[in-house]
C-alpha positions as a LaTeX table, in Angstrom:
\begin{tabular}{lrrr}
\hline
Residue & $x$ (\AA) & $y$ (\AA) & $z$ (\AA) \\
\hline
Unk1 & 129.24 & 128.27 & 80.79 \\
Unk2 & 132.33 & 128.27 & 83.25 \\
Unk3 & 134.22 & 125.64 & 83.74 \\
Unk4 & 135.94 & 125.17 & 86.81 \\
Unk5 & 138.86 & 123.31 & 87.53 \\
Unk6 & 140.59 & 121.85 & 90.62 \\
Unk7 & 144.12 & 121.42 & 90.50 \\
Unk8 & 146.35 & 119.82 & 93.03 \\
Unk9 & 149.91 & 119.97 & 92.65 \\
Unk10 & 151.24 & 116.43 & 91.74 \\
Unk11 & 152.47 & 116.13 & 95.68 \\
Unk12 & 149.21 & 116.74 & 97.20 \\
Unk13 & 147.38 & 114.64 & 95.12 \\
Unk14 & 149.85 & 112.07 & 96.15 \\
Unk15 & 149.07 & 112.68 & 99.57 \\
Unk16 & 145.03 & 112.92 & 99.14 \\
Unk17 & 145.04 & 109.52 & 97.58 \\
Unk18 & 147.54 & 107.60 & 99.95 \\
Unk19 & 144.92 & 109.14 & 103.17 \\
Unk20 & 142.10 & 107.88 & 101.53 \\
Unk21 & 143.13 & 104.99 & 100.09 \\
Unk22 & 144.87 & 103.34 & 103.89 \\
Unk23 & 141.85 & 105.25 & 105.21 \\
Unk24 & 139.27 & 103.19 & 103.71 \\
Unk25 & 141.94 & 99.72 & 103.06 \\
Unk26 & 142.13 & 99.17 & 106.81 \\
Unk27 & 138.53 & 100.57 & 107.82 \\
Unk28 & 135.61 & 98.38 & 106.09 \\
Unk29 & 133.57 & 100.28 & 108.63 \\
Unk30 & 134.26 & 103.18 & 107.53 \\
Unk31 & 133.80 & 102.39 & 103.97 \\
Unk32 & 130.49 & 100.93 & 104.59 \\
Unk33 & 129.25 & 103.75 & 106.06 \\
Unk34 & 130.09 & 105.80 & 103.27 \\
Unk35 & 128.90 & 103.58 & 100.74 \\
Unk36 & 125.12 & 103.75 & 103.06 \\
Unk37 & 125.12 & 107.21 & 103.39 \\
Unk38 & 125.80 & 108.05 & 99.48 \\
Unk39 & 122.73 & 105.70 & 98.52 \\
Unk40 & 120.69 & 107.01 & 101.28 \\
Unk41 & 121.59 & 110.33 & 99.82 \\
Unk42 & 120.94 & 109.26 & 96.21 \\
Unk43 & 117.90 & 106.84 & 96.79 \\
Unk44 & 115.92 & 108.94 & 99.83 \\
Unk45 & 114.89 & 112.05 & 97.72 \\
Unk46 & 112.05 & 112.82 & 95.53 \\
Unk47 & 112.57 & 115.79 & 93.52 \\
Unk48 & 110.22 & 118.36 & 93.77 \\
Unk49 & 108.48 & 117.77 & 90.17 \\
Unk50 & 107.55 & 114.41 & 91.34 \\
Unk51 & 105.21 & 115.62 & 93.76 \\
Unk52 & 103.19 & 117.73 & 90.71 \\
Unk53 & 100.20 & 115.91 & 89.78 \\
Unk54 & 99.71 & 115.21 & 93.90 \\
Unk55 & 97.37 & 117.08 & 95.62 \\
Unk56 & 97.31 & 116.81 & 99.14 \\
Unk57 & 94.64 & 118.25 & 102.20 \\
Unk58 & 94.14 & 118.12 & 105.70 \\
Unk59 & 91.51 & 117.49 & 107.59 \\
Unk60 & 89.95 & 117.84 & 110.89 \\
Unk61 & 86.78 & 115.71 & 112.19 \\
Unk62 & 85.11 & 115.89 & 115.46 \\
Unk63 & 84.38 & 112.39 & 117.41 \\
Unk64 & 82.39 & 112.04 & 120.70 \\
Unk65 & 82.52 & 108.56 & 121.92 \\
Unk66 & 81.53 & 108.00 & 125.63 \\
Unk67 & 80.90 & 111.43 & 126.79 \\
Unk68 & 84.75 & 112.02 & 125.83 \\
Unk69 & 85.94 & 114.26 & 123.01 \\
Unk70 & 88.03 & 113.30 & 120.19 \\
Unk71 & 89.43 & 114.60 & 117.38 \\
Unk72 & 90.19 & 112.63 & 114.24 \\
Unk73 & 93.38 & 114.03 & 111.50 \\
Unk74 & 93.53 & 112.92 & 108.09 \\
Unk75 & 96.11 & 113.70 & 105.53 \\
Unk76 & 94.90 & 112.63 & 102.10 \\
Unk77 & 97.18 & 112.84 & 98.82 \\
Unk78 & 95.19 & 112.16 & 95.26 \\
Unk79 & 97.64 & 111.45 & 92.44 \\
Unk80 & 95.83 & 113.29 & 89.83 \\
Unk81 & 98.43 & 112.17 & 87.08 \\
Unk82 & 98.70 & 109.66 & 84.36 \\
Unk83 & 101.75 & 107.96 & 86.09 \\
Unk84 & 102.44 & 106.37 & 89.57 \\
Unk85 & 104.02 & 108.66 & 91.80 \\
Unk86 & 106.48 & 107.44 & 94.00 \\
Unk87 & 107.20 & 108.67 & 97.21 \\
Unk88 & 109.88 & 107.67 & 99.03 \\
Unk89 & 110.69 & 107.62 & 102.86 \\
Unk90 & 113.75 & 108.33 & 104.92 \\
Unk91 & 112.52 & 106.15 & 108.00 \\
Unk92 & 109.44 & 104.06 & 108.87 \\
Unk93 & 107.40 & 106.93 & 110.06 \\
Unk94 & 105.51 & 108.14 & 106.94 \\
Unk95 & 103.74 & 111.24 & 108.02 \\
Unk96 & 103.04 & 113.50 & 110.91 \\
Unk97 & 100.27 & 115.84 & 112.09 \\
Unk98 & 100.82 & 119.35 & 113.80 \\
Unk99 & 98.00 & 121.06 & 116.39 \\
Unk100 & 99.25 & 125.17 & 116.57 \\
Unk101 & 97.64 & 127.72 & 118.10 \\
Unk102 & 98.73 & 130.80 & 116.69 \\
Unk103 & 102.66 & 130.49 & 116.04 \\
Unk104 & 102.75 & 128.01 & 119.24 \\
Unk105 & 103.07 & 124.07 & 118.33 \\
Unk106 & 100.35 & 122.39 & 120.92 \\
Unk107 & 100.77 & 119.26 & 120.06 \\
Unk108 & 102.38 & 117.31 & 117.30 \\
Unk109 & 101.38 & 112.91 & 116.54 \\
Unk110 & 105.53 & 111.96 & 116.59 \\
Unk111 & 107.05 & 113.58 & 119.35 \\
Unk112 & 106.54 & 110.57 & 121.23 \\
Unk113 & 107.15 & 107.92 & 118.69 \\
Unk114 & 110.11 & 106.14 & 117.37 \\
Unk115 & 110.43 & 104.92 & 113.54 \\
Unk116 & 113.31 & 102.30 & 112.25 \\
Unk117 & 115.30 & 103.61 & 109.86 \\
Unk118 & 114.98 & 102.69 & 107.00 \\
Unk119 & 114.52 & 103.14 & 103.27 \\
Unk120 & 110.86 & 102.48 & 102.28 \\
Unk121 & 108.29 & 103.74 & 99.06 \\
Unk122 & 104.89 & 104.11 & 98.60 \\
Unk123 & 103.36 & 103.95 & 95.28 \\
Unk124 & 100.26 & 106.11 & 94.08 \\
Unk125 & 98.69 & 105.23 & 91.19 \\
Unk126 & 97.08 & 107.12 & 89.03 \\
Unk127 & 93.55 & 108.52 & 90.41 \\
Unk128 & 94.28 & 106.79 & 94.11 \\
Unk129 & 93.69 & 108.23 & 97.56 \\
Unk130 & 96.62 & 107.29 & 99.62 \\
Unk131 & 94.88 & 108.19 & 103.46 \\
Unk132 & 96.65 & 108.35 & 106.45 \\
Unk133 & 94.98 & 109.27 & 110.04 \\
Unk134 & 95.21 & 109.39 & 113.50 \\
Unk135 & 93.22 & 110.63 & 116.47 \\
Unk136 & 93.99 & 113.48 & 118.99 \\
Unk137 & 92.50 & 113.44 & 122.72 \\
Unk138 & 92.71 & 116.83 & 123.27 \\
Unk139 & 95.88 & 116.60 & 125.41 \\
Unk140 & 99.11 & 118.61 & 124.41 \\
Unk141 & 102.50 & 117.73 & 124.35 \\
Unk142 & 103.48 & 117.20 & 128.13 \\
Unk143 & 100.36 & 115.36 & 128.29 \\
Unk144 & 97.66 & 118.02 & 129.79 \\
Unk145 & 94.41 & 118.81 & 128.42 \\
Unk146 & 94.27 & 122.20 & 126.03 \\
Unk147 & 91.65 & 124.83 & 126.87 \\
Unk148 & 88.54 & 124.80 & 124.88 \\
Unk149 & 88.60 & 127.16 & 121.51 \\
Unk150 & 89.96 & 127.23 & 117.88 \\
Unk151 & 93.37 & 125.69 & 116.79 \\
Unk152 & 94.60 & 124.67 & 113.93 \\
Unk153 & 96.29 & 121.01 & 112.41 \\
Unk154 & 98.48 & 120.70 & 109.46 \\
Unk155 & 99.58 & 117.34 & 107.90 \\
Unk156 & 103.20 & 116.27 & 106.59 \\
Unk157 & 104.16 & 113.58 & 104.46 \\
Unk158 & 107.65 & 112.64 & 105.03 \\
Unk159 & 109.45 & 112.16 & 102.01 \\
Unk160 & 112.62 & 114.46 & 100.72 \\
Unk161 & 111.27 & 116.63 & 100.34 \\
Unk162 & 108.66 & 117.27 & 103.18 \\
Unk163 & 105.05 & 117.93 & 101.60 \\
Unk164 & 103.33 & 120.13 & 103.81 \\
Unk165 & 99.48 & 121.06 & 103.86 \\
Unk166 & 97.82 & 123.70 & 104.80 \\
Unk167 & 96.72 & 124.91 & 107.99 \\
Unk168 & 92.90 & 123.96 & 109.02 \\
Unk169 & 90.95 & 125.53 & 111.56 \\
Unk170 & 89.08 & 123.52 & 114.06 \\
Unk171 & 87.21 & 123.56 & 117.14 \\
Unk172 & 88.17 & 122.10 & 120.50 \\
Unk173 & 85.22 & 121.50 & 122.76 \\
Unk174 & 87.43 & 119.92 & 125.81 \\
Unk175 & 87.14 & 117.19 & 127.83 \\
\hline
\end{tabular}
């Protein structure tokens, strides 16, 4: 193993300290700000061998109500582990679901939402279903109806990191 080492000449490390030292004296602002951004830092992430025992789909379900066409998105993460997993969330907004066809994003549930920000978690327990969905109209994202045909929908749940599903085909029958 390598050690590496950081040396300063007595001077400059004079000089470092005295900058941050009236820098953050004189600026609770400042300070604040960088005492919020190292917890959001430190508390905001999951690692990645959290997410292990959770296995999450997509899914796409056809609704007709009315004579009008609907489709309805659900993202569904089992926690097939002995312990609670904890996921952990950057902002209020918790998930998101993506309509592509081909390589081109046709729609996508957030683009014209807002979320606070703020620091929230979400437990799953061992053997739960945590179930989030929403429900497409058919309409893309400048607000005119797609052409009938096959698209796809993936789901996101928005932790650090973003767990992704896979793609899912589905059929649009239009409106």
């Amino acid at each position: 193993m390598r050690i590496i080492r950081l040396y300063w000449p007595p001077g400059q490390r004079k000089v470092i300290v005295m900058f941050w030292t009236r820098m953050l004296a004189g600026n609770k602002i400042v300070l604040c700000m960088i005492l919020v951004f190292v917890a959001c830092v430190l508390v905001a992430g999951c690692s990645v061998d959290a997410f292990r025992n959770l296995k999450v789909q997509v899914g796409a379900s056809p609704v007709r109500v009315d004579g009008q066409n609907f489709q309805v998105f659900t993202v569904a993460a089992l926690n097939t582990g002995e312990e609670n997993v904890k996921l952990q969330f950057s902002s209020g907004m918790q998930f998101d679901f993506v309509v592509v066809s081909g390589d081109t994003e046709i729609w996508r549930w957030s683009h014209d939402k807002v979320a606070t920000m703020m620091l929230t978690e979400r437990d799953i327990a061992s053997d739960e279903l945590a179930v989030y969905s929403v429900v497409w109209d058919g309409s893309d994202l400048g607000g005119a109806q797609v052409a009938p045909g096959e698209y796809q929908v993936f789901g996101e749940i928005l932790t650090k990191p973003k767990v992704k599903t896979n793609n899912v085909t589905f059929y649009w029958p239009g409106n």
